[in-house]
VEXZA-286144 format. One line per 8 residues: number of its first residue (from 1); their letters; for each residue x, y, z of N, C-alpha, C. Coordinates in steps of 0.05 Angstrom, whole numbers. Each point is the difference from the previous one (the first is absolute). Example, Ala and Ser with C-alpha at 12.3 -4.5 7.8 and 13.67 -1.06 7.14 Angstrom:
<vozas>
1 = as = 264,-114,156,-18,24,0,18,24,0 ~ -7,21,-14,16,24,1,-15,22,14
</vozas>
This chain:
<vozas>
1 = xxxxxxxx = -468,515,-775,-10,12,25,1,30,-2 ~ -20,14,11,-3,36,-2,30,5,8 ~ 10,28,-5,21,4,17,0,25,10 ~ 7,13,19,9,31,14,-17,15,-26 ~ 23,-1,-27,-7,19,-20,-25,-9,-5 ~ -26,-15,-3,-21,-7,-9,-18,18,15 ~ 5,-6,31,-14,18,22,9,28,-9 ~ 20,14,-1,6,22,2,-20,9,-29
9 = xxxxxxxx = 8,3,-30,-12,-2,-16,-35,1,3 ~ -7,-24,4,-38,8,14,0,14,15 ~ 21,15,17,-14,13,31,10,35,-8 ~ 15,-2,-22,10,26,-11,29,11,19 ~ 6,-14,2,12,12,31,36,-16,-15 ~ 27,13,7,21,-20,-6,1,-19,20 ~ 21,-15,-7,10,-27,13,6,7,28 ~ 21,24,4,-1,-3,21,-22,3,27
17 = xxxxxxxx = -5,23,-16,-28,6,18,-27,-18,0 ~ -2,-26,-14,-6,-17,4,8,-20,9 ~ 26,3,9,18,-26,21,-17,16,29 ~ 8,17,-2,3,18,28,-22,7,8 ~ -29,-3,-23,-32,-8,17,1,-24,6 ~ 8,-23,-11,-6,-29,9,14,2,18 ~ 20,-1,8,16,1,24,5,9,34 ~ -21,23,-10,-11,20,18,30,13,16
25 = xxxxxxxx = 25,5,-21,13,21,11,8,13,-25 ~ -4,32,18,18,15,-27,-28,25,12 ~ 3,19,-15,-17,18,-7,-26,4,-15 ~ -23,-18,6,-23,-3,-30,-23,12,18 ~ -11,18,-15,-31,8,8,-19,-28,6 ~ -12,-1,9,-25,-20,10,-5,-7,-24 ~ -20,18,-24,-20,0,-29,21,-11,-16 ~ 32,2,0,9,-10,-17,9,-30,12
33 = xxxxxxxx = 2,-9,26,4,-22,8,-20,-11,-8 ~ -33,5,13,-21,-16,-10,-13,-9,-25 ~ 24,20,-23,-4,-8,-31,20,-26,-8 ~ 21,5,16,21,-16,-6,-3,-31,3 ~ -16,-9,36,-13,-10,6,-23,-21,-19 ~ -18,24,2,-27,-12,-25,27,-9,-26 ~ 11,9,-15,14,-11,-21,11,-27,3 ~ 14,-8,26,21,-27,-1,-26,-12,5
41 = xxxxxxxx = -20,-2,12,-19,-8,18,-19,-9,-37 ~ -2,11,-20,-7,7,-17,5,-28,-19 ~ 36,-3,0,19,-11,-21,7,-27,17 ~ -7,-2,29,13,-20,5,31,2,10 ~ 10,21,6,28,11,1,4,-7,29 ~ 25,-15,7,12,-20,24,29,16,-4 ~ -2,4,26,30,17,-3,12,-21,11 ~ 31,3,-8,20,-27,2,8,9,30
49 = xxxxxxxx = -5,-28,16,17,10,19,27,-1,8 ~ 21,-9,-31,33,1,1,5,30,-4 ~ -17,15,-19,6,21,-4,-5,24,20 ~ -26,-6,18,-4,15,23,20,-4,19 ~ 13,-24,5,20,3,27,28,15,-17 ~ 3,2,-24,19,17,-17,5,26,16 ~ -29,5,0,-6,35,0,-2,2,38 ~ -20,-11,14,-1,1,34,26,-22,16
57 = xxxxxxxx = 2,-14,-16,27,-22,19,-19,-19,20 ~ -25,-15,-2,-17,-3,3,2,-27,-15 ~ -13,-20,8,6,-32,-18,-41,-2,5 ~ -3,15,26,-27,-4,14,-10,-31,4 ~ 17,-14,10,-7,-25,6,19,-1,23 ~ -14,-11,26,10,-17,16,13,-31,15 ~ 18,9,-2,9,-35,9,-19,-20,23 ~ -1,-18,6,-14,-16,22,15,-25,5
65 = xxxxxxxx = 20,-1,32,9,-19,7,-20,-11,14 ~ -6,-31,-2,-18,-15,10,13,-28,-4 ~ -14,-4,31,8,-38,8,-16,-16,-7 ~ -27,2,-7,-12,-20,-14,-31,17,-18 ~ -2,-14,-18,-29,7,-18,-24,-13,9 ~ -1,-26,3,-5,-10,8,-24,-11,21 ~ 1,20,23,4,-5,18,-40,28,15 ~ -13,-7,11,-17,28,-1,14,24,7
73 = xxxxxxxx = 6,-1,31,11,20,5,11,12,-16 ~ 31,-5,-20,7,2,-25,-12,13,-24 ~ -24,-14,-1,-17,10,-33,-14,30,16 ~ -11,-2,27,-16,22,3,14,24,13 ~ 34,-2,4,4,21,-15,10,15,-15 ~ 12,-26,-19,2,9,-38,-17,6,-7 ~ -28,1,9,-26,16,-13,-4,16,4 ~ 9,9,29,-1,34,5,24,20,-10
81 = xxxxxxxx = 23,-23,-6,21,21,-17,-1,8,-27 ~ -19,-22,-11,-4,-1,-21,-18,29,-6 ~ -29,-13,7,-22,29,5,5,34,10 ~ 31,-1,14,7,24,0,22,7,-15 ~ 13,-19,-15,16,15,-15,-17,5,-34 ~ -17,-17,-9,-16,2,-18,-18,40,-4 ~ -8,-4,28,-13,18,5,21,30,2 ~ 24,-6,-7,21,22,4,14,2,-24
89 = xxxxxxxx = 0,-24,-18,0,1,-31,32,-17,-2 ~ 4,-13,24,27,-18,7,-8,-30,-14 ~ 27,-14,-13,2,-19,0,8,-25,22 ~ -3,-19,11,4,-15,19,21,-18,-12 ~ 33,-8,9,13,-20,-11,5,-15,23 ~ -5,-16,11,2,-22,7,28,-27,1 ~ 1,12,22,40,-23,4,-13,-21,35 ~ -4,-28,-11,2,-24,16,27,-2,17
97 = xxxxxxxx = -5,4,18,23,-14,13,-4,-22,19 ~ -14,-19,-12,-4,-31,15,7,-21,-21 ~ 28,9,-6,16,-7,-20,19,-13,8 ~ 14,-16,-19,25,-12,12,20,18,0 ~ 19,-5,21,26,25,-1,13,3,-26 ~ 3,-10,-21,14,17,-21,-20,18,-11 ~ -27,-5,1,-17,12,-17,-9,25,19 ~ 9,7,23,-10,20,19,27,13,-8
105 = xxxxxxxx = 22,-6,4,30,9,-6,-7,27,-22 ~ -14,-14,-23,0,13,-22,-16,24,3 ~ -11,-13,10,-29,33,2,16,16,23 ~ 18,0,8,6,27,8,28,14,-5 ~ 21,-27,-19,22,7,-20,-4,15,-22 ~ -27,-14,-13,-2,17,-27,-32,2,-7 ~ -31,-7,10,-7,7,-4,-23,30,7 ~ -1,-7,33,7,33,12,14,20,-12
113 = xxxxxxxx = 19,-9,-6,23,23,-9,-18,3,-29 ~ 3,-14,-18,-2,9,-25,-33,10,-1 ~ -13,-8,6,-36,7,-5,-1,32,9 ~ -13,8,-7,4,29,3,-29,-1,11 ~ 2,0,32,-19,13,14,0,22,23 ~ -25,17,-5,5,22,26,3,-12,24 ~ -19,-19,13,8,-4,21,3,-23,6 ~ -5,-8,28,4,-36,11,-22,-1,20
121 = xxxxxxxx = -14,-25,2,-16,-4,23,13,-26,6 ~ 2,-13,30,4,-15,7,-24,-16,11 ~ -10,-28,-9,-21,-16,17,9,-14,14 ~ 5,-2,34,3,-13,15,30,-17,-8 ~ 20,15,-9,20,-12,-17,25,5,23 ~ 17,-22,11,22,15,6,23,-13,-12 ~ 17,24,3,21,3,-20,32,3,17 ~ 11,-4,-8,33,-15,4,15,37,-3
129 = xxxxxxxx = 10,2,19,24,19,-6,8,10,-23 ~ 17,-15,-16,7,-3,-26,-31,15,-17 ~ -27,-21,1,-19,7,-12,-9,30,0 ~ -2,-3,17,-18,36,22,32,21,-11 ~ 29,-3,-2,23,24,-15,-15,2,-23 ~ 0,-22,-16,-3,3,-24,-28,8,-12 ~ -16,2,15,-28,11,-9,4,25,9 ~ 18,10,19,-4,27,10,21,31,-17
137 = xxxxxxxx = 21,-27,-18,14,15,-16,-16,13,-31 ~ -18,-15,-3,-18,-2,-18,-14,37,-1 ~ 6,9,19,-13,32,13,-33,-8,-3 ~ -12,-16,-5,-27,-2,-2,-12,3,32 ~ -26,6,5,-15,3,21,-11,-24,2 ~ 5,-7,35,-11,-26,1,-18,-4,29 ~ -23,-17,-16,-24,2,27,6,-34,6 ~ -12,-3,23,-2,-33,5,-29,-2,26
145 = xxxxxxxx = -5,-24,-8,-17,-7,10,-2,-32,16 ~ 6,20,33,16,-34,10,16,-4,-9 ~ 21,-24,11,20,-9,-6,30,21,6 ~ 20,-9,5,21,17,-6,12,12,-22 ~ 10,19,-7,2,14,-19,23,23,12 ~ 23,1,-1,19,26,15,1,23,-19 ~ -10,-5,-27,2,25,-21,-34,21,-1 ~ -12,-16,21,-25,8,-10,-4,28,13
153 = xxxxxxxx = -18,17,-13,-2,27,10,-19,6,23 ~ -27,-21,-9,-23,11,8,0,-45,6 ~ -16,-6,37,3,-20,3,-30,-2,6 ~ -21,-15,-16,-22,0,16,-9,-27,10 ~ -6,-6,20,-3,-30,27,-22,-3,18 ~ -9,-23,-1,-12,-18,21,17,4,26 ~ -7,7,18,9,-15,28,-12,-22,-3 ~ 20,-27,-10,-13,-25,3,-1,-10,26
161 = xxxxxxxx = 16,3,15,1,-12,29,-14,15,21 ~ -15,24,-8,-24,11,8,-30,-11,-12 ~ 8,-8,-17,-25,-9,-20,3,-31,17 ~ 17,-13,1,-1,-30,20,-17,-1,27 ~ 6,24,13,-7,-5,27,-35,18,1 ~ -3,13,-17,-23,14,-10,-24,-34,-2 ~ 13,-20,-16,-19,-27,-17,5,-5,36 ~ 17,-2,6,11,-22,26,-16,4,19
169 = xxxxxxxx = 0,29,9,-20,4,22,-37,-4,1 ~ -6,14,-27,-29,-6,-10,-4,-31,16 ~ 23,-16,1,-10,-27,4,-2,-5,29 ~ 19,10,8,7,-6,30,-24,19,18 ~ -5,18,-7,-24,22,-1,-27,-24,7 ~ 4,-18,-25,-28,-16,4,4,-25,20 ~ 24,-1,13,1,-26,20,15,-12,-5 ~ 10,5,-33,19,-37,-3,33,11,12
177 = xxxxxxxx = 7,-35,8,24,15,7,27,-27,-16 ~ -18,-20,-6,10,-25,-23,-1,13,-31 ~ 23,10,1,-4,23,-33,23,-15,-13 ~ 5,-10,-26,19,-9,-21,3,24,-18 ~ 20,8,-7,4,15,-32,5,-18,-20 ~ -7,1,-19,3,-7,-26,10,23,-8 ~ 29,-9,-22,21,15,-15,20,11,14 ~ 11,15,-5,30,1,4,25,-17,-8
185 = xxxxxxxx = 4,-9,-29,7,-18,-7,30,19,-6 ~ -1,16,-3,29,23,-2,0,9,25 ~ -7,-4,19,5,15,28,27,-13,6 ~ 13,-20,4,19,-3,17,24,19,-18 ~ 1,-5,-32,15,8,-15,1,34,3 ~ -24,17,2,0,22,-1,-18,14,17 ~ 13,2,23,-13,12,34,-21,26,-6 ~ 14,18,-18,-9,30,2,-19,-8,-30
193 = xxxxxxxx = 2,-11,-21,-26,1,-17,-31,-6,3 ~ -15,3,-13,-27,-6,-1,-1,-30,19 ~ 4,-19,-5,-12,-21,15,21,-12,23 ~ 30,14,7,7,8,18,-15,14,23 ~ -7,12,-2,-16,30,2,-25,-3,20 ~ -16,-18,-27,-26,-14,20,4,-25,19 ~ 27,-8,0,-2,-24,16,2,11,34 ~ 30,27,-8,3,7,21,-26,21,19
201 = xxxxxxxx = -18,11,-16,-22,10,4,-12,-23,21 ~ -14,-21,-17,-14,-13,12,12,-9,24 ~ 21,-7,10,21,-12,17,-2,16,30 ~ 2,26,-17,1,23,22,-31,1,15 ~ -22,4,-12,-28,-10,2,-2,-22,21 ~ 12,-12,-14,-13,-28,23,19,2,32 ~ 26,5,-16,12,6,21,-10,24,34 ~ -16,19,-9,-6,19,13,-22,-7,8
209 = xxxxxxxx = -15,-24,-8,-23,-17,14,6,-25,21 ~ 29,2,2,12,-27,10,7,-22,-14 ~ -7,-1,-22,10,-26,-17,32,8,-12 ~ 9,-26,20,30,12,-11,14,-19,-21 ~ 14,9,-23,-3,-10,-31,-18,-21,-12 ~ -16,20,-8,-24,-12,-7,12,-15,-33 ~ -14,-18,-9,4,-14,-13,-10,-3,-35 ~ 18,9,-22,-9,-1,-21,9,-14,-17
217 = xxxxxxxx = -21,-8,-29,13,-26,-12,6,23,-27 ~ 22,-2,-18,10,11,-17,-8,-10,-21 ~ -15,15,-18,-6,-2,-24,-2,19,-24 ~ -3,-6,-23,5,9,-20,-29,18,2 ~ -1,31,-8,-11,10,-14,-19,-2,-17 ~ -20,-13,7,-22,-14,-35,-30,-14,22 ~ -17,-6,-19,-19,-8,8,2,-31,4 ~ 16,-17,-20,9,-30,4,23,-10,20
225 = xxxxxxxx = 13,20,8,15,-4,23,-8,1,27 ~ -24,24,-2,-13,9,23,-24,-27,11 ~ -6,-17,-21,-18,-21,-3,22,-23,7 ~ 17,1,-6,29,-30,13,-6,6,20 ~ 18,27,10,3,-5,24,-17,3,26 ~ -23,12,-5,-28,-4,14,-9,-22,12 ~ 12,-24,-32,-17,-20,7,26,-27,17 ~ 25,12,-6,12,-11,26,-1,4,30
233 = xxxxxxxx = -4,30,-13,-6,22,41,-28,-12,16 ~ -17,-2,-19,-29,-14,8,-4,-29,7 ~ 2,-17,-11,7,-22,-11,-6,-22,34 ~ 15,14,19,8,-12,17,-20,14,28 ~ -28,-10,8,-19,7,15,9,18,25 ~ 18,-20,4,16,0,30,15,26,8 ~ 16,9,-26,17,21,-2,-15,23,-12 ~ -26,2,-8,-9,14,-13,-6,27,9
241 = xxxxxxxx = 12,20,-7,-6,28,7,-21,19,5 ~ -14,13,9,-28,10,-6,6,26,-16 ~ 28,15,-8,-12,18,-18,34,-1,-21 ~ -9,4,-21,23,-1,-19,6,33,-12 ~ 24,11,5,3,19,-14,13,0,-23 ~ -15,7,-26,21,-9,-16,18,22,-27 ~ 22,2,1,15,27,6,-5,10,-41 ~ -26,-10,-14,-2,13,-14,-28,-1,-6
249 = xxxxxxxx = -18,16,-21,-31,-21,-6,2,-22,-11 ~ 12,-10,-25,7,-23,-3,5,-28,12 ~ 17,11,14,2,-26,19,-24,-1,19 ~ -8,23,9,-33,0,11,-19,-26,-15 ~ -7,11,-20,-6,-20,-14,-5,-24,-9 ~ 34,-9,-4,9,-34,-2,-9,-7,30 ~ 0,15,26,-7,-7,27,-27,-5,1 ~ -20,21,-10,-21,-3,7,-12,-30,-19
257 = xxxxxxxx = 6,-6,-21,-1,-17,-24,5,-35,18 ~ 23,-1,17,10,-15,2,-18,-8,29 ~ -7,18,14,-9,-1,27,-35,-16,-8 ~ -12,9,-19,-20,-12,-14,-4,-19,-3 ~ 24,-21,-22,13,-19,-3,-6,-23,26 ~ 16,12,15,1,-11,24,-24,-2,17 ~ -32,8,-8,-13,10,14,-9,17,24 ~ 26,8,-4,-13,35,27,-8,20,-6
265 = xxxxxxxx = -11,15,17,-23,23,-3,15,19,-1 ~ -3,23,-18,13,28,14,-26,18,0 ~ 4,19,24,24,-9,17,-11,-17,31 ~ -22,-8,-1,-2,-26,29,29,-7,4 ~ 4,-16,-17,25,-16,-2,33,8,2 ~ -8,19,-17,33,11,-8,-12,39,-11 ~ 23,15,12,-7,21,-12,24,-3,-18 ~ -3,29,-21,21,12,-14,3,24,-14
273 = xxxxxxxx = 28,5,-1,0,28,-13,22,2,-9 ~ -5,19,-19,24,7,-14,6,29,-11 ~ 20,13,-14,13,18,-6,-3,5,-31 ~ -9,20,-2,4,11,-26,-29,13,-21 ~ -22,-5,9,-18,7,-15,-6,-8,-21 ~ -5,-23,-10,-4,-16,-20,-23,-1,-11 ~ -6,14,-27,-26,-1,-8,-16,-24,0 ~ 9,-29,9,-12,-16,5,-13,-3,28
281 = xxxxxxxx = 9,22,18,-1,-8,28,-25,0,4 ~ -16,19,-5,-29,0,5,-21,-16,-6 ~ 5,-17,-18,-8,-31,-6,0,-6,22 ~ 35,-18,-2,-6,-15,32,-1,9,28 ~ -9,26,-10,-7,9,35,19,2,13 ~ 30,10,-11,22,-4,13,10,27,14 ~ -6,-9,22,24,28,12,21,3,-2 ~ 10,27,-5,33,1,-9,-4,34,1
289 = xxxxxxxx = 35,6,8,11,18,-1,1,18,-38 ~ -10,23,-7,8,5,-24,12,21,-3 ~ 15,-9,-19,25,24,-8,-1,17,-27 ~ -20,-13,-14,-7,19,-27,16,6,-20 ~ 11,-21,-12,29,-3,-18,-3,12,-22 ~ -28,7,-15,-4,11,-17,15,38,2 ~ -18,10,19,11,21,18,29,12,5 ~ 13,-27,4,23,3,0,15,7,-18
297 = xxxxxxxx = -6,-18,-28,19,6,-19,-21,27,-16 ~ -20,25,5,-1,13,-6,15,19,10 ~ 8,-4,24,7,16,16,32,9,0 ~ 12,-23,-5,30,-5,-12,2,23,-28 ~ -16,-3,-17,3,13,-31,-9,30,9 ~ -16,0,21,0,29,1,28,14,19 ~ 5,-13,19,26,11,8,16,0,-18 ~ 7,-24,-30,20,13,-21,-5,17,-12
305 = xxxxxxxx = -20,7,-9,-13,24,-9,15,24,14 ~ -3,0,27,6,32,13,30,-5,-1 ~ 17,-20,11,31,-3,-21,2,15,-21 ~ -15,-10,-20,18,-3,-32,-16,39,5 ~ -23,11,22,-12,29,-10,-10,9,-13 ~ -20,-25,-9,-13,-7,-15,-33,-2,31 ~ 0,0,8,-26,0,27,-5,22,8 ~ -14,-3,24,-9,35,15,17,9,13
313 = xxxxxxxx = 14,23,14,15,7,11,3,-10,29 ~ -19,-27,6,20,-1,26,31,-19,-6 ~ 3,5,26,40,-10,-5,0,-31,19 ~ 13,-22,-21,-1,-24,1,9,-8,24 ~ -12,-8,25,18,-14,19,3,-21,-2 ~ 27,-6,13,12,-25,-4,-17,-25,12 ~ -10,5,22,-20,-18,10,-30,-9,-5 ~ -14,-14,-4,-32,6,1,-10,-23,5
321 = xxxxxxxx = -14,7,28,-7,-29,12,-26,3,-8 ~ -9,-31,-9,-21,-9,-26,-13,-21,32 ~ -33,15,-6,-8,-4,17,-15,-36,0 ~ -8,-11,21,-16,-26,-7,-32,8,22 ~ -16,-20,3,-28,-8,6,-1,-18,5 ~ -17,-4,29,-9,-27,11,-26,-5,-14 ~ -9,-16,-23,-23,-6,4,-17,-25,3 ~ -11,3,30,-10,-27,13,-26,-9,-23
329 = xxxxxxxx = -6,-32,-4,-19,-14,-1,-4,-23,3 ~ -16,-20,-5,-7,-29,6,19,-14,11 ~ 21,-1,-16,22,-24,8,16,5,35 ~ -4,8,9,5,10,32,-12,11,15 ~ 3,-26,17,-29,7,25,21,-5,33 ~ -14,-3,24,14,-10,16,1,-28,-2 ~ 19,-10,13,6,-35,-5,-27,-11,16 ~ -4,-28,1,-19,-6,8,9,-27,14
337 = x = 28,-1,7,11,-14,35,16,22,11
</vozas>
């Protein structure tokens, strides 16, 4: 493989002063950088990056706590962390924590500790006392996104339970006042998280319309759950709701899928909506709240950026409320009893 001395040698220039053009610190005229440049560029010359964090203290890769891969929300926005740390010349490492407890144990005993990264992002991850000391002893800079996190520097969030009553009202807005949620299958377990969040949202919604605890069936997160339990919520003429909110797009989805099934119209029959902006939504004509997850996780890597001072000079606040959108179509109309 070329090395330092191969570039230096073609570019006429010594070693160091050809560390110190690739590197872009030190003292080098422009004409001799842009020779140095044309030379590795020339030979194929990859500077190591064990040897660069030698010299800056710099690993240039970021950690990523995340609850599932899996999952859209999830992938879209590991794609925007991805696309901005790429674009910043960062590596992305990647730590699961929808792990079993010894295997979560580890990732923050020894392999946090040992991986040598500048910073930390958090995806919607929360973390245990114990977890959140020991990530914060680490001196690394830490962003999060959602979820709890007590080490984190910079916190950027959904008002989900603003985002609930935002879907909730759109509906009540159109007449219905027989509204089911779909999801919240961690709400009783965890009041203040994401699907905590929207239950109590929607609750408060209906509540402030007169419907006092309004009624939701708990389900899993996914498009085949959202399709179960649809088709138990539906199922039954008698009991049947005229508008389903359902507390993700996915489960939107398995609802609208299942309501089909069953032969009803949307929305004559049944409206619906859901949360999150799902590049599928516009297919089925689904209304839903969007939150732009891609966005998000650009937005996360640029606040580590102004951390590690490595960004533009504004100064990182701790807060940044991450905005959402109502956007109405087909699937919600007014009810039609």
């Amino acid at each position: 493989m070329p090395s330092i001395a191969d570039v230096a040698r073609l570019s006429g220039v010594s070693k160091a002063t050809a560390s110190r053009a690739l590197s872009g610190r030190g003292a080098v005229s422009p004409a001799t950088r842009d020779r140095v440049v044309a030379a590795a560029s020339e030979i194929g010359y990859i500077a190591s990056p064990n040897a660069a964090s030698l010299v800056t203290g710099r690993s240039k890769s970021i950690g990523v706590l995340i609850r599932f891969v899996n999952r859209w929300y999830f992938g879209e926005v590991l794609e925007g962390l991805e696309r901005a740390m790429l674009a910043r010349g960062y590596d992305l490492v990647l730590y699961n924590l929808a792990v079993e407890p010894e295997a979560r144990r580890r990732i923050f005993e020894y392999y946090v500790q040992r991986r040598r990264v500048d910073a930390v992002i958090g995806v919607d991850v929360d973390l245990s006392p114990d977890e959140s000391d020991r990530l914060a002893r680490t001196g690394r800079p830490v962003v999060t996104i959602g979820g709890t996190m007590l080490s984190a520097a910079v916190r950027l969030a959904v008002d989900h339970r603003e985002t609930a009553r935002l879907a909730t009202r759109h509906l009540l807005h159109l007449g219905h006042r027989d509204i089911v949620l779909l999801g919240g299958e961690e709400a009783e377990r965890d009041r203040e998280g994401v699907q905590g969040s929207r239950v109590t949202g929607f609750r408060e919604a209906m509540a402030e319309a007169g419907v006092a605890d309004a009624p939701y069936l708990p389900t899993e997160y996914s498009m085949s759950e959202g399709f179960s339990a649809a088709l138990q919520l539906l199922g039954d003429p008698a009991h049947r709701p005229t508008a389903v909110f359902a507390a993700c797009d996915e489960i939107a989805f398995g609802t609208y899928i299942a309501a089909r099934r069953l032969g009803l119209s949307i929305p004559a029959d049944l409206s619906i909506i859901g949360i999150d902006g799902h590049e599928n939504a516009g297919m089925f004509g689904l209304t839903t709240v969007e939150q732009r997850p891609v966005e998000q996780g650009e937005q996360a890597v640029r606040w580590a950026m102004s951390l590690l001072g490595e960004g533009d000079d504004e100064q990182a606040p701790h807060d940044v409320d991450l905005p959402v959108k109502l956007v109405v179509r087909s699937s919600t109309s007014a009810p039609a009893r």
